[in-house]
N, C-alpha and C positions, 0 to 999 in steps of 0.2 A: 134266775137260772141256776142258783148257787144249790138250790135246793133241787133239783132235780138227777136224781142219779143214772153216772154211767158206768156201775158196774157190768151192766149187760154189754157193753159193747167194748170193753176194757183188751179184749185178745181177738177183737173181730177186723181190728187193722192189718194190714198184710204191712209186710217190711217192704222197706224202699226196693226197688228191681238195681240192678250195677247194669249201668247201661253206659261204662266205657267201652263195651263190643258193640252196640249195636247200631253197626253203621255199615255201609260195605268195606270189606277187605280191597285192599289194591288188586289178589288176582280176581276176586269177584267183579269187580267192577270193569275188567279188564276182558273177563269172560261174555259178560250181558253187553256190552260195547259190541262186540267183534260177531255178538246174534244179532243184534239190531240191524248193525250195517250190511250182514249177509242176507239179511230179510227183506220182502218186501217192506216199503218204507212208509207206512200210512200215516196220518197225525199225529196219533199218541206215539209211534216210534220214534219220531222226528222229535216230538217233544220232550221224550223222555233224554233222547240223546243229546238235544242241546241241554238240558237240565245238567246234565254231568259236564258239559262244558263250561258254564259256567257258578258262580254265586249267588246264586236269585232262592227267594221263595218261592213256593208255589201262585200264591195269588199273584207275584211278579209274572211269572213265567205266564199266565195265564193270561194276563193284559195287558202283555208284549203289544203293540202297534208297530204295523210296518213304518208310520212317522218318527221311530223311535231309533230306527237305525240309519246312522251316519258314515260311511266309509269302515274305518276300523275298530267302531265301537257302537256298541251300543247302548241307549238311554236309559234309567230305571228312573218311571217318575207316576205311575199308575200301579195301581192294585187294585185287585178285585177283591170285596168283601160281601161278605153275605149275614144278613141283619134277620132277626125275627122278634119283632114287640112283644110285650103283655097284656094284652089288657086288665080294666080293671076288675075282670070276675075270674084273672088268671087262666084266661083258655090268650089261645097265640092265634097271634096276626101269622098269615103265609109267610114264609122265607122269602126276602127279597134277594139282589144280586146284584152288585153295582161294580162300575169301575170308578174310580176316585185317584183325584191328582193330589193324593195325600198320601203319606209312606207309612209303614207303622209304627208306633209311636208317638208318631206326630211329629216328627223330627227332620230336621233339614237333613243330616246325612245321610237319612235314609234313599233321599234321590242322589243315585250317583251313576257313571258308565263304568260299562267292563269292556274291556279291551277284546274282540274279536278273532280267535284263531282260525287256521286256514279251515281247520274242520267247522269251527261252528257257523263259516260261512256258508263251505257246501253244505252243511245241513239247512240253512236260511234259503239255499239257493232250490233246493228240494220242497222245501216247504210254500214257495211260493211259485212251485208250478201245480202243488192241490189245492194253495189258497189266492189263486192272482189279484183278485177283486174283492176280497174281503179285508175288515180294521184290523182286525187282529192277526197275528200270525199264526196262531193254531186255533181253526173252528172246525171240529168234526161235526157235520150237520149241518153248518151254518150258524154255531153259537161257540161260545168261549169257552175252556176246558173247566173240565168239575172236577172236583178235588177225590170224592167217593169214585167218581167213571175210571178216573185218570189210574188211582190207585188201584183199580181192578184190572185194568189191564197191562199193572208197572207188575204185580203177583205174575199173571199170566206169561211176561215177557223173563221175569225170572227163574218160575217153574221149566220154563223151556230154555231157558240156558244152565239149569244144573244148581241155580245158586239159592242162598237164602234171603229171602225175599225183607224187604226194609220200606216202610212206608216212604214219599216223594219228599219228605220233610227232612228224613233221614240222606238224602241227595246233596243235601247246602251243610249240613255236617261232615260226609264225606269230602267235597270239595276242599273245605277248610283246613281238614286235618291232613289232609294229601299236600296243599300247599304251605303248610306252619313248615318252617326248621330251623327255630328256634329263637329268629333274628328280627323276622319281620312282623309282628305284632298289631305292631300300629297300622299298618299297610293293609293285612285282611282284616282288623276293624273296620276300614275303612269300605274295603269292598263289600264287605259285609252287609252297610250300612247301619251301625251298632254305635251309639252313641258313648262309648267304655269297652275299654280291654277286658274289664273284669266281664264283659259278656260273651265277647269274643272267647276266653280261655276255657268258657262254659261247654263252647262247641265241640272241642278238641278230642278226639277216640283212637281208641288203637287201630288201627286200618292195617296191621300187617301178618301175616298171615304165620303158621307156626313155625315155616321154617325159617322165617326171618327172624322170628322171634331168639329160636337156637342158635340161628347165627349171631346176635348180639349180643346173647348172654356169653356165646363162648369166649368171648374180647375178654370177661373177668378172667380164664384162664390162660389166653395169648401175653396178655399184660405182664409183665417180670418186672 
């Protein structure tokens, strides 16, 4: 390999993206909330707005079980993943799609509860008057949420609330950085289900918007 050159491709790398913005602002997040809840309320509404309630991933969110919730919390101990082999003449096996009682990573702390608030009840309580009879808590169709469907309709629900649209992954980074204040660390590793702080502080983004921005900076000049 030593002998193969890459001057051809030596300026074809693009520079890293600064993606400490890109996660929802607080009034964004604040905004698409407040469309959700005045809208009709269909699966991926309901899903997207429990997503904001809580810390899950997507493939969490997605293989939610109604066996999964307990009074005032709920269980994270399933994920959906989706797999596609090689074979050996390099064409692919179909995409599979599975649920598994395995977290990612492979790590114990990955199964863990989140504590239940009064809204992400009534959203659960919503949820399970379109879904009564089904495992999962959100089946549009009668199957488990897709990551590609989900995100086309998380665009759509943002285009029509005004704001800048964040993929569903960008949800559990928002959360995170909403709850950091500076103390509690160890505690959203924990919800997180992140085996190190040092992943946890990976998550962290500016979520505040410009004029909070200028209100803290003007502290440098209150200060005497």
């Amino acid at each position: 390999m030593l002998s193969i050159s890459i001057k051809t491709y030596e300026n074809s790398f693009k520079e890293s993206r600064d993606t400490f913005e890109d996660v929802y602002k607080k009034e964004d997040r604040s905004k698409l909330l407040r469309y959700l809840e005045a809208t009709d309320s269909d699966v991926y509404s309901l899903a997207t707005q429990l997503a904001f309630r809580l810390i899950i991933r997507f493939g969490e969110l997605s293989a939610l079980k109604w066996t999964d919730i307990d009074g005032d919390y709920i269980y994270l101990r399933h994920q959906r993943v989706e797999r596609q082999e090689m074979n050996d003449d390099l064409t692919f096996e179909p995409r599979t799609v599975k649920t598994i009682e395995q977290m990612k990573g492979k790590q114990k702390k990955g199964k863990r509860k989140q504590f239940l608030t009064p809204q992400a009840k009534e959203i659960l309580k919503k949820a399970k008057k379109l879904n009564p009879d089904g495992e999962y808590v959100f089946m549009p169709n009668g199957r488990q949420l897709n990551t590609c469907t989900f995100n086309r309709h998380l665009k759509s629900f943002c285009d029509n609330a005004g704001i800048e649209y964040h993929s569903s992954h960008k949800i559990r980074f928002t959360s995170a950085s909403m709850l950091y204040d500076g103390t509690n660390l160890s505690l959203l590793s924990q919800l997180l289900g992140h085996t190190s702080t040092t992943m946890t502080l990976h998550y962290f983004r500016n979520i505040l918007g410009d004029d909070e921005v200028k209100k803290l900076m003007q502290k440098l000049d209150d200060i005497s």
